[in-house]
Structure formats: C-alpha cells, structure tokens
N, C-alpha and C positions, 0 to 999 in steps of 0.2 A: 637958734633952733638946732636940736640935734642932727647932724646928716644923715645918722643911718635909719633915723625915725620917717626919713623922707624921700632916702636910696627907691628906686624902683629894685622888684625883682627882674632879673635878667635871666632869659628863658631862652634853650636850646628846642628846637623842635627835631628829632629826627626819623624820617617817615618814605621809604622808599617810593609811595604813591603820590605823585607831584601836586596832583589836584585837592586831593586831602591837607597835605602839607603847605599849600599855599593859602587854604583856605582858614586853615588851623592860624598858621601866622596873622592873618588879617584878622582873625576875630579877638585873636589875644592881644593885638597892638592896639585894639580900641579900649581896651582897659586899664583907664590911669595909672596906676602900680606897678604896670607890665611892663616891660622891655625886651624886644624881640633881637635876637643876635641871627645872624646869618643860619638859616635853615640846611641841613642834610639830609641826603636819600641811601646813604651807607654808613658803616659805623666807620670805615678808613678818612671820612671828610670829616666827620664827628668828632674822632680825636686828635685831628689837624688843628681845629678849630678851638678846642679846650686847650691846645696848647700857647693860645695866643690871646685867645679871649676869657675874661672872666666869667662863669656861667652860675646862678644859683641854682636851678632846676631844670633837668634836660625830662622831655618827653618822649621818650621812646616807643617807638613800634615794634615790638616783638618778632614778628615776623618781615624781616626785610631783605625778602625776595630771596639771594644765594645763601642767607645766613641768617643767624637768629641772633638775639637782642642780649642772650647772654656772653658771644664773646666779645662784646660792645661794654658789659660791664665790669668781666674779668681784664679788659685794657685799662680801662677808666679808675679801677680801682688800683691797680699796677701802677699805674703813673698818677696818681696821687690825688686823684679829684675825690672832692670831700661835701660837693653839694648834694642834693636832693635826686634822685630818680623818680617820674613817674610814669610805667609803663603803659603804653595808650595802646587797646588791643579790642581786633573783635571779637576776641574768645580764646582762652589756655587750656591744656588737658590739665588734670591733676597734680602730674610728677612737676611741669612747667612752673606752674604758680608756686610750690613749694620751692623750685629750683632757685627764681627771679628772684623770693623774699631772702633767701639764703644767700645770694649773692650781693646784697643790698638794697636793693628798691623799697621808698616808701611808700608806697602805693601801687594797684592797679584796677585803670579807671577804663571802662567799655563804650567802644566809640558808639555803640547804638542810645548812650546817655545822652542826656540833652547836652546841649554848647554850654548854655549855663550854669552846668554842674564841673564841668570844666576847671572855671574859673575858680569853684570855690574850692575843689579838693587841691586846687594847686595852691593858695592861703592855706589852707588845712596842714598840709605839708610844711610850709613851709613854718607854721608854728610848731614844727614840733610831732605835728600827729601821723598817723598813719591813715591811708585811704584805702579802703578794701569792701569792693562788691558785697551783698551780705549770701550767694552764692558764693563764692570764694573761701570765705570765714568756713562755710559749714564743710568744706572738702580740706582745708584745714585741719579741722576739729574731728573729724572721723580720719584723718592719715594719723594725726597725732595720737588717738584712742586704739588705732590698730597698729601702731605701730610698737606699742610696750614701754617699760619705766628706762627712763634714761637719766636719772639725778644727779649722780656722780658725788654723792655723799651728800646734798645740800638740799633741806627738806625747808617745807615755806608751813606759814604759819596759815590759820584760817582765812586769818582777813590779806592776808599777802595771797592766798590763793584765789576769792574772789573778787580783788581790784587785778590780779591777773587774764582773770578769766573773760573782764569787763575790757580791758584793754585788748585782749585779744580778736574779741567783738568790733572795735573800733571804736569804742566812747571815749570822749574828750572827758578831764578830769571832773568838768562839774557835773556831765553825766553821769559817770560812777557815782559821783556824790549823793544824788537823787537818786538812783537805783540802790545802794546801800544803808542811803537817812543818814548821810555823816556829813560834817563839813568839810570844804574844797580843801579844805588846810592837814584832814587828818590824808585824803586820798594822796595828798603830793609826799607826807610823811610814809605813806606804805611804798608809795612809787620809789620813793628816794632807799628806803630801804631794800627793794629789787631789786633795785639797780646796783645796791653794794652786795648784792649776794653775787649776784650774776657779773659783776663785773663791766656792765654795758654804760653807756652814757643818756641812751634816745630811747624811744618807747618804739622806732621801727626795730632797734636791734633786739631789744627783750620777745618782741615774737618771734625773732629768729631763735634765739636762746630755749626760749617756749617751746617752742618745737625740737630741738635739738636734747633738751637737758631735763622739761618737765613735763614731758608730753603726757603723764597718766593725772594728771593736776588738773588738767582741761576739759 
C-alpha cells in the first residue's frame, strides 16, 4: 500500500481563545485523516513549533489578540513553510481578506460555519483548491473591477478568461466543466495554460495573480 495514500493530514491549530481552540482540536482529532500537532494561542509558539514539527495545514485566527494573523504568515513564509494556510475568522474588513490571499492563504473559512464544513474545506485545500466564503469572492471581485487593468503585457484568451473567472468563484475543475459544457480534461488544459502564463503552480496562487495582474478580466 502506498504510504502517502494513507499519511494522515497533520494540522496546526492557532487560536489565541483557549476554549475555541481546544475545542477545535477535539473535533478535528475525531476525524480519521486528521492529525492534530500541539495547538497555539500566538504566532511566536506557532513558529517554534513549525520548526520542529512537520505541519500540512495550519488554521489560523486572524485576529490574535496583540497582533494579527498576517505577521504569522510573513514569518512562516520567511522561514520556508510550504504547506497550506486556512484562516479561521469571525469576520475580515475588505483590505484584510485581499491582504491574507496576497500573502498566501488558501482559504478563508467563518467560524459562525457549521463544525462540519470545517472538515471538508480543510480536504478541499488540501486537494489543491481554494476555500472562500461566497461573501468574500464578491468584495474580491468589485476591489478587482475598481481597482483598473494591471496586465503587464499578458492578455488571456476567452476561454482562459472564463475558467478564470470560475476559479476565482471557488469551483473545483469538474465544476467549471458543467458550468462551461466541456470536458474535466479540456478545463485542466486551460488551467495548465494559466498557470504558464502567470507563472504560478496552485489555483490559490493564480487568484493572487488575478488580482494583482488581471484584475479588469473578472
């Protein structure tokens, strides 16, 4: 049997409210796949911790308490961690949410969500996709339209614009596929060609890029 088809996910939880975060861990350790690593209430315990421990997705609380959740990723990304971010928040202003995606987070998931929904944006991520409120997306999508053309010479084609616009949404490839009438096979070909335009690897980094480089496309 292959090992990594069988590796649990290893989850960082970091949550300066004790109660939350203890409660968080227990609900995530009862799901088979999970693997809970020592939980933290700052980001200075957070990056002790990534330095000793393997992590594939840390949860983040945005706001914690004397500081905020971005210079927890400006460290993390400094010092070389290459897994998964998903921000766990009761609520972002505008500037924040574009800030988080910008600094790499693949998601951000609202703790008034069910526990259940939880689990799956964290598999979600860690396939590859991105998690985003469908509140979120739309203050996204109007900072992007007022914000002006930022192309930098590098224009997309139709159909590269609207399997952009789908991922930008948050749809998984075979979503696009059925919202488009194509096959999963042509949407991975337009994907794969985004990604050589843009230069990116992941579909969290192309909405960073989306925002930054095609924002009048969206």
């Amino acid at each position: 049997m292959n090992p990594q088809a069988t590796r649990k996910t290893r989850i960082l939880v970091v949550d300066d409210h004790a109660l939350f975060r203890e409660g968080l861990v227990r609900l995530l350790a009862s799901e088979p796949d999970f693997e809970l690593v020592p939980s933290c209430a700052t980001s200075e315990e957070a990056l002790r911790v990534l330095e000793s421990t393997p992590v594939d997705v840390i949860l983040l609380d945005y706001d914690l308490g004397s500081e905020t959740g971005t210079r927890f990723l400006v460290q993390a990304s400094r010092r070389g961690f290459e897994g998964k971010v998903l921000v766990v928040t009761a609520g972002l202003g505008d500037h924040e949410v574009a800030e988080v995606l910008r600094l790499g987070v693949t998601g951000i998931f609202l703790k008034h969500n069910p526990p259940s929904l939880l689990a799956k944006a964290i598999r979600k991520v860690m396939a590859g996709e991105i998690w985003l409120d469908q509140r979120f997306l739309k203050i996204l999508v109007q900072e992007s339209r007022g914000a002006g053309p930022e192309e930098k010479g590098r224009r997309l084609s139709e159909r590269e614009t609207e399997v952009l616009r789908l991922v930008f949404e948050g749809l998984a490839n075979k979503e696009i596929a059925v919202r488009l009438q194509v096959s999963e096979s042509s949407v991975k070909a337009t994907l794969q060609q985004l990604f050589s335009k843009t230069g990116v690897r992941t579909r969290s980094q192309l909405v960073r890029v989306a925002l930054e480089q095609f924002r009048d496309y969206l």
